[in-house]
C-alpha positions in Angstrom: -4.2 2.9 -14.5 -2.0 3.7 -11.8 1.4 5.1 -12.5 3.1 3.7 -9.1 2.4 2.4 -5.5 3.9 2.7 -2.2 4.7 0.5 0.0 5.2 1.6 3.4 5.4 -0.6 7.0 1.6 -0.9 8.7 2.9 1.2 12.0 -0.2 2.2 14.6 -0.4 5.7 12.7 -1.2 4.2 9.6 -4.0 1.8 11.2 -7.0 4.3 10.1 -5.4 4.4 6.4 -5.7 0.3 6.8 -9.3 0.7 8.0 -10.0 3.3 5.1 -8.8 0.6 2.4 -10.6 -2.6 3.7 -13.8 -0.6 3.9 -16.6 -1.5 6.5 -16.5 -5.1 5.6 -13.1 -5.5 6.7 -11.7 -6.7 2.7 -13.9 -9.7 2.2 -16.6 -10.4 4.5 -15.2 -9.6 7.8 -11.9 -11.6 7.2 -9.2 -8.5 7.9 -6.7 -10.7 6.3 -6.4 -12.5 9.7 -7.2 -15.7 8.2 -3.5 -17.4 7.9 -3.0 -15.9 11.3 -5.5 -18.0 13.5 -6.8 -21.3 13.3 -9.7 -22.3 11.2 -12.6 -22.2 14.8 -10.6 -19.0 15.5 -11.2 -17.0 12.0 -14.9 -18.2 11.6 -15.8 -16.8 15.3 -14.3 -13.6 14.9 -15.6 -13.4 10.8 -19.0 -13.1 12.8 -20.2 -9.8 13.8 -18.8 -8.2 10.2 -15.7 -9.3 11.4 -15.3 -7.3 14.6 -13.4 -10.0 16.5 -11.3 -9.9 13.3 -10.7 -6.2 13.2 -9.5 -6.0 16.2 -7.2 -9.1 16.6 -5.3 -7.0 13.4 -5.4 -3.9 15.3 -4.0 -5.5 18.3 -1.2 -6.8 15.8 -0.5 -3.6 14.5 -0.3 -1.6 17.7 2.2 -4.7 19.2 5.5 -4.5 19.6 6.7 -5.7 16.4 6.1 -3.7 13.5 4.8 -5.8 10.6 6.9 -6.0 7.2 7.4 -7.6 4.1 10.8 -9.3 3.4 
């Protein structure tokens, strides 16, 4: 069980930390949680490849210019 999390914003330094978590399949075959982000054709082209289109539409979000956050 674990005692406590952190939450902490996903800035570009912490990208490899993201990577490290989601594993080499990206979370859930290839989907790099970018499916509420694109449209449906959009998700499904870039969940091919293992997700690499994915991956790196996330990463692209990540080092933007707004820094991601929950409310």
């Amino acid at each position: 069980m674990v005692e406590s999390i952190q939450c902490v914003s996903l800035i570009p330094e912490r990208w490899p930390d993201l990577v490290s978590l989601f594993g080499p399949g990206g979370a859930e075959d290839g989907c790099w949680c970018m499916w509420h982000r694109e449209t449906n054709q959009e998700f499904v082209a870039g969940s091919r490849r293992a997700g690499a289109a994915n991956h790196d539409a996330f990463e692209a979000l990540v080092h933007g210019a707004v820094v991601p956050h929950m409310r």
